[in-house]
C-alpha positions in Angstrom: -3.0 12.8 5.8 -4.3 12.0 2.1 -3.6 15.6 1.1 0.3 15.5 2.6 0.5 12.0 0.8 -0.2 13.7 -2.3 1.6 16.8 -1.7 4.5 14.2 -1.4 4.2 12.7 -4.2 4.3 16.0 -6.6 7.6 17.0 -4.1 9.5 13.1 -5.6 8.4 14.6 -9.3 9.1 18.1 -9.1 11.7 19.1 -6.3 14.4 19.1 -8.3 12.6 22.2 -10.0 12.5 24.2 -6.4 15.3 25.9 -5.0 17.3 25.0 -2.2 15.5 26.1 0.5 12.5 25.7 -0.5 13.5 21.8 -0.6 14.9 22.3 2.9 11.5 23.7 4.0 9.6 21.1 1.9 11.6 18.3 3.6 11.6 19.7 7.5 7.8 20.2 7.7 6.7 17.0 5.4 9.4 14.7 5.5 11.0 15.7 8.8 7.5 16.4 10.3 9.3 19.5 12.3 6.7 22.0 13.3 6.4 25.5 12.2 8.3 27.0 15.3 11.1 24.4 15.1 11.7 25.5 11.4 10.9 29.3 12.3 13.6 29.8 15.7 16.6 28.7 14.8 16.3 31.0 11.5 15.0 33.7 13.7 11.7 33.8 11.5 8.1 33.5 12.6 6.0 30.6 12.5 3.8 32.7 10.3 6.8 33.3 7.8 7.7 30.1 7.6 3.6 28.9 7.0 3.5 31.4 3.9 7.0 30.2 2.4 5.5 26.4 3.4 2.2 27.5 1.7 4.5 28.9 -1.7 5.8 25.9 -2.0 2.5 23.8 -2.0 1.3 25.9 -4.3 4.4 25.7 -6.4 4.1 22.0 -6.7 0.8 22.3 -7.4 1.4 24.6 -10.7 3.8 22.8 -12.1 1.9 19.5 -11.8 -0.9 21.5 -13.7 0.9 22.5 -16.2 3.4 19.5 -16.9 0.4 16.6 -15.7 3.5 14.0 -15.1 2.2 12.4 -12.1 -1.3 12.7 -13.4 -0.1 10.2 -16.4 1.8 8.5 -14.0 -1.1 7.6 -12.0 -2.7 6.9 -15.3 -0.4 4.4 -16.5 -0.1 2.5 -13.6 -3.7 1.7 -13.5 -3.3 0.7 -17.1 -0.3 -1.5 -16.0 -2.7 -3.4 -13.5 -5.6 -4.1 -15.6 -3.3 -5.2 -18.5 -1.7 -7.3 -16.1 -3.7 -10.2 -16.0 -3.8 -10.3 -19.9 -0.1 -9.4 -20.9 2.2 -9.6 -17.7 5.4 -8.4 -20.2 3.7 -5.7 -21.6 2.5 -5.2 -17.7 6.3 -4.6 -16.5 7.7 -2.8 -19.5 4.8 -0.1 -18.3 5.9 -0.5 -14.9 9.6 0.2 -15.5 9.0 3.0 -17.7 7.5 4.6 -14.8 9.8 3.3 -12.0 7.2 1.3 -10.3 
């Protein structure tokens, strides 16, 4: 569950950088929690073709995040944003806004 939360959370950061269908697969198995064979028939595919397109895109998300690190300072600046918060609550929101929190 922990894994799919994180998976998630890469998707909100960097789906607009997949194409449209793998966004529609993205969002029917994680969002949609639609199982492999409910993607699969009515496209006439496999559940097994649809796991390894599933899988690309994982692993797509996964890349970029490596490479680009956005949610990684993300997560990073919100935990600045908390401790900071007791001592400077303005500088404590500016933080938060620039990252939409």
């Amino acid at each position: 569950m922990q894994k799919d939360l994180a998976i998630t959370e890469l998707f909100d950061i960097y789906g607009e950088l997949l194409t449209e269908r793998q966004r529609e697969l993205f969002t029917s198995y994680y969002i949609y929690d639609l199982s492999l064979s409910e993607i699969a028939q009515p496209e006439g595919k496999t559940r097994q073709n649809v796991y390894e397109q599933v899988k690309k895109v994982k692993a797509k998300l996964t890349e970029y995040e490596s490479l680009l690190k956005i949610k990684q300072k993300n997560d990073k600046l919100k935990a600045l944003a908390q401790s900071i918060e007791k001592d400077n609550s303005l500088t404590a929101s500016a933080i938060k806004e620039i990252i939409g929190d």
